[in-house]
Legacy VTK file of the C-alpha trace (Angstrom):
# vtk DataFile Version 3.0
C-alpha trace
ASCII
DATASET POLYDATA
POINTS 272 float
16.320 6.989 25.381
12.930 7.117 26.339
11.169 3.448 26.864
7.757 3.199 24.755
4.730 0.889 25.320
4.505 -0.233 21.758
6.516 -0.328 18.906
3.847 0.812 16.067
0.967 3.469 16.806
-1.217 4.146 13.566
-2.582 7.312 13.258
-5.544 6.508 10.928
-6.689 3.098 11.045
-8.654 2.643 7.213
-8.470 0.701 4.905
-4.710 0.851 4.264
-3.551 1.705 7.345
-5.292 -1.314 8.944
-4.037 -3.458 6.030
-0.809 -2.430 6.761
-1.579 -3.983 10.450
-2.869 -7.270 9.245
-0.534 -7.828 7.379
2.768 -7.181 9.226
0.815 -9.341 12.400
-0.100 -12.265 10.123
3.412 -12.532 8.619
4.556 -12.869 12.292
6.681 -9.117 11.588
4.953 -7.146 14.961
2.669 -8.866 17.472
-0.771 -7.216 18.008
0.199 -6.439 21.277
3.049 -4.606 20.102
0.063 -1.858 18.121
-1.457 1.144 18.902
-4.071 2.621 16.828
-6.646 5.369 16.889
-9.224 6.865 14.189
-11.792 9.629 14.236
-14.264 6.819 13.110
-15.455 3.746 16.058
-16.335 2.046 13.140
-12.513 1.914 11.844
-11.363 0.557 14.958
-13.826 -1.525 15.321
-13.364 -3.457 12.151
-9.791 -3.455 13.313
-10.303 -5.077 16.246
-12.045 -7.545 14.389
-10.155 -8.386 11.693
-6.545 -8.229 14.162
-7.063 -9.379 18.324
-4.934 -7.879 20.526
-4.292 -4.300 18.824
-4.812 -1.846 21.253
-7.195 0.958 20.167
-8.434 4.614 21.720
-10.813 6.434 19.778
-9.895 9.835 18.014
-6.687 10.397 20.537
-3.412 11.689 18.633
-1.946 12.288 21.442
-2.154 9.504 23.364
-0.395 7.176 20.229
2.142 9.768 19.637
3.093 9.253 23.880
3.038 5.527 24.008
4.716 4.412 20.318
7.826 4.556 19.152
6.969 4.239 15.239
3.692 6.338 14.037
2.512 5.535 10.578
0.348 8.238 9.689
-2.260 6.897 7.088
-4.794 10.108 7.147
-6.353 11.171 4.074
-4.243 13.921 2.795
-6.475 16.658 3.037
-6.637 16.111 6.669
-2.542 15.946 6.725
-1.842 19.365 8.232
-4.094 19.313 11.252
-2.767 15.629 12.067
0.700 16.619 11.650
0.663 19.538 13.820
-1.047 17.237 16.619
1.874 14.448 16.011
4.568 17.576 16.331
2.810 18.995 19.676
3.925 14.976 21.521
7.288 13.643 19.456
9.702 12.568 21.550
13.069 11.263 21.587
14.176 8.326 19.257
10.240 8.360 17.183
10.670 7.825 13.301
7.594 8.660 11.496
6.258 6.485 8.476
3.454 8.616 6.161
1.260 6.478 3.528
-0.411 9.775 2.574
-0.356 10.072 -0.921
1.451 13.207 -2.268
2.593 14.377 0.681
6.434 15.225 0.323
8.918 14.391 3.031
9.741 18.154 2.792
5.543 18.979 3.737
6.245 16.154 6.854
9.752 17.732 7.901
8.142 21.298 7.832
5.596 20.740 10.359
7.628 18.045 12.200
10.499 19.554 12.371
13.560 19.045 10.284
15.694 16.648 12.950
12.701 14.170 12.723
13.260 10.726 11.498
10.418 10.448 8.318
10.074 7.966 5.782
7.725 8.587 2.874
5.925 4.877 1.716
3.416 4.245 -1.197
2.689 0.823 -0.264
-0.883 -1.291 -1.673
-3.772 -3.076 -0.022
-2.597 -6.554 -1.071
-0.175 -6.360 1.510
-3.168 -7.767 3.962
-2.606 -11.213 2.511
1.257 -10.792 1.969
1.554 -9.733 -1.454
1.734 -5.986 -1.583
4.201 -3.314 -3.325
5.696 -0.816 -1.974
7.979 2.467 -3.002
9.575 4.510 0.025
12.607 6.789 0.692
13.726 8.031 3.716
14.745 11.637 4.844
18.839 11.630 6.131
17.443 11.337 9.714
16.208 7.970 9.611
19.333 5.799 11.921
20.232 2.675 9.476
18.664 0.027 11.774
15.297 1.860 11.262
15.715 1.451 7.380
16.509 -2.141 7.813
13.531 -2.740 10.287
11.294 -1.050 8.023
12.635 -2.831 4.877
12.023 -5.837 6.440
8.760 -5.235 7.470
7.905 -4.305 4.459
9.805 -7.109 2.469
7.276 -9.701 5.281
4.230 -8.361 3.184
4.801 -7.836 -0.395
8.087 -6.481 -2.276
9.467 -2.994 -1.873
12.028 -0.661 -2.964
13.649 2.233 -2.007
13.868 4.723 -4.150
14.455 8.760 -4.525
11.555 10.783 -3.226
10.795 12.141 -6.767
10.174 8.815 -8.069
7.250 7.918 -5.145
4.096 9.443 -7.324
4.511 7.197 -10.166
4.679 3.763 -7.482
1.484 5.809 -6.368
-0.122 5.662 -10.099
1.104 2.162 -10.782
1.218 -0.198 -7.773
-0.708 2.200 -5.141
-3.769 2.743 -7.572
-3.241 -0.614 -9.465
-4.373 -3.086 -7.275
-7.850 -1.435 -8.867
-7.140 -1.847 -12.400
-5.856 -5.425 -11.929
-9.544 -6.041 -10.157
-11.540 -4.402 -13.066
-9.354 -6.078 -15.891
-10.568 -9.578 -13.468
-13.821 -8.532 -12.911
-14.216 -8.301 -16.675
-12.245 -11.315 -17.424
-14.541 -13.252 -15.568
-17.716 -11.487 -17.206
-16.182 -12.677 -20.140
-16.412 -16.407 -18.805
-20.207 -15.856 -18.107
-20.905 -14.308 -21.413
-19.629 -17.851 -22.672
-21.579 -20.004 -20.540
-19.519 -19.923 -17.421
-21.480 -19.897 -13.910
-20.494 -16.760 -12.541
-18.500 -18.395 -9.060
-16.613 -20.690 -11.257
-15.549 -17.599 -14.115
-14.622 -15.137 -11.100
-12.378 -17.789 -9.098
-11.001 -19.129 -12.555
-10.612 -15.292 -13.898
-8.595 -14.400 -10.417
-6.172 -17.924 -11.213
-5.144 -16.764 -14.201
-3.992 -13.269 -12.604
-2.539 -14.271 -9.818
-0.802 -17.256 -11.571
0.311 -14.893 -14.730
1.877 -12.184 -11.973
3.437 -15.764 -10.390
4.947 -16.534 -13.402
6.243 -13.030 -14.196
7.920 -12.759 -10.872
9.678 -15.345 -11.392
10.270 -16.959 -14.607
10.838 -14.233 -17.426
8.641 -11.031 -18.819
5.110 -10.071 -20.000
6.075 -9.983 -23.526
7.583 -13.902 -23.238
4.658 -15.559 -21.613
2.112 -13.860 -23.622
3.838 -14.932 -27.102
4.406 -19.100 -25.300
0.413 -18.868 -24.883
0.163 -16.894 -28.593
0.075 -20.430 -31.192
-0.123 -19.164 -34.667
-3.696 -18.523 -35.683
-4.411 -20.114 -32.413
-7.579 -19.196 -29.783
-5.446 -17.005 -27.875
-4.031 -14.488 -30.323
-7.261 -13.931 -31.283
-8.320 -13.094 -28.128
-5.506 -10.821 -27.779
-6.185 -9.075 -31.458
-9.685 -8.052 -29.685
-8.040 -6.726 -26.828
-5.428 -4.465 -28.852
-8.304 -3.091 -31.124
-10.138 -2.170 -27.599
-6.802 0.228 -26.672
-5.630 -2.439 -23.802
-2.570 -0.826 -23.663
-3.120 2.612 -23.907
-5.882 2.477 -21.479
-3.518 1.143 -18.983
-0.400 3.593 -19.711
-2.995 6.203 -19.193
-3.981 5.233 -15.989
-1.222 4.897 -13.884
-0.323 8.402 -15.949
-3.693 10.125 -14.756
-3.152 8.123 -11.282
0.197 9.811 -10.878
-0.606 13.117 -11.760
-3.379 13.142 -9.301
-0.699 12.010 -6.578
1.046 15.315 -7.356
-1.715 17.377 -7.434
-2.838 15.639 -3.808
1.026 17.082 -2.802
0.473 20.843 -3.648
LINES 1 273
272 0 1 2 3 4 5 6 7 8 9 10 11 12 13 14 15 16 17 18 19 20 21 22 23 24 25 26 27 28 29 30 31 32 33 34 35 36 37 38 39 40 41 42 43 44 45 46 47 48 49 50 51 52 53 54 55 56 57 58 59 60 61 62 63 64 65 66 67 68 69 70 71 72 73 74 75 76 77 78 79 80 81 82 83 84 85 86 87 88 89 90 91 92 93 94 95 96 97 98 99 100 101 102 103 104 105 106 107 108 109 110 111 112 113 114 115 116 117 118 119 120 121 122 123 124 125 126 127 128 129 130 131 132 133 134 135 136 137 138 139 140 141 142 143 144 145 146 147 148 149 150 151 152 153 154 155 156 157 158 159 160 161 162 163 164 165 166 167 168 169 170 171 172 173 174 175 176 177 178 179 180 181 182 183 184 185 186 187 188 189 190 191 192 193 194 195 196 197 198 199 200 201 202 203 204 205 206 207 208 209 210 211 212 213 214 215 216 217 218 219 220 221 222 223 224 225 226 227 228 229 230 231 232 233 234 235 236 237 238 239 240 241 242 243 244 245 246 247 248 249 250 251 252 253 254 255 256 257 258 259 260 261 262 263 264 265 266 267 268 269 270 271
């Protein structure tokens, strides 16, 4: 089997894909000398560099990632998927699995420019996993050798919490936990408005407004449901079911529903 340089290339190193990076290097998953990355923009790798020593980068060079790394996350817009994907197909070589992050783009796309003996795992994975806490759908082709799926689960596993699921289901993990991380950080961003509208200086309502998130998720995750800790913090006639009588006659929960509803039907549209 042929002997690569490094174990991860990245093939688009933005916002998520560099994420991705930080993340898995921080949680001790890859070293950065183990990475490979390139990006039409210097900026992108720059800010790479920055944020993780040690990754190797080489401006706007497919090729040379696709030679030297046995694992290529591919984390290019997805209008710019085809012409990518036919530069990844032109240098695969023995023993490569290939991990998209492109949203909409369906294993059967990947396999039909890749070729259909390619190793490809579809992922939908979030930009919290740069401090350890992202979420992540994926589902792998019949290719993929089981000790890839168990490297990639852990890797994944290191920086947030992920399932695998059927390919069908991957567009609504795009709508809810790929675009959420956004409607989590509006719903704060108003929270803590809220704080200054009551007096509040705005550094104390923002840090106090992102507690109360991150803590509520906390105890989600690990004690019981939405619907349990909302009604122990709901005392009859009490400060906070009034707050939450406000937030029903403002459509909180349709608002939301329709989100990740609009979010996913924009991830299938991305796919055609």
């Amino acid at each position: 089997m042929t002997a690569y340089q490094y174990e991860l290339g990245i093939i688009g190193a933005g916002k998520m894909g560099s994420a991705l990076v930080c993340g898995l290097v921080s949680r001790g998953a890859i070293k950065a000398e183990q990475v490979i990355a390139t990006d039409v923009f210097d900026a992108a790798l720059t800010a790479l560099s920055g944020a993780c020593p040690g990754v190797t980068t080489v401006a706007n060079n497919i090729s040379q990632v696709v030679s030297q790394a046995r694992i290529l996350l591919v984390a290019v817009k997805p209008q710019d998927a085809e012409a990518a994907l036919k530069s990844i197909a032109a240098g695969l070589g023995e023993g490569q699995l290939v991990v998209s992050i492109m949203a909409g783009v369906t294993i059967g796309r990947l396999s039909g420019i890749l070729g259909d003996d390619t190793a490809i795992v579809r992922v939908m994975p979030n930009v919290c996993c740069e401090v350890a806490e992202g979420a992540f759908g994926y589902a792998c082709n019949a290719v993929v050798a089981p000790e890839d799926r168990d490297l990639l689960h852990g890797w994944f596993n290191a920086i947030g919490a992920a399932e695998e699921l059927k390919e069908a289901l991957l567009d609504a993990v795009t709508g809810l936990s790929g675009s959420g991380p956004a409607f989590v950080a509006l719903f704060i961003e108003a929270l803590a408005d809220g704080g200054v509208a009551a007096g509040l200086p705005r550094a104390v309502a923002q840090r106090l407004a992102a507690q109360t998130v991150l803590g509520a998720a906390s105890w989600v995750c690990e004690k019981g449901g939405p619907a349990e800790l909302k009604d122990m913090v709901c005392s009859p006639a009490g400060t906070t079911i009034t707050g939450v009588r406000k937030l029903e006659a403002g459509g909180i929960r349709t608002a939301a529903i329709e989100a990740v509803v609009a979010a996913t039907e924009r991830s299938r549209e991305l796919g055609k």
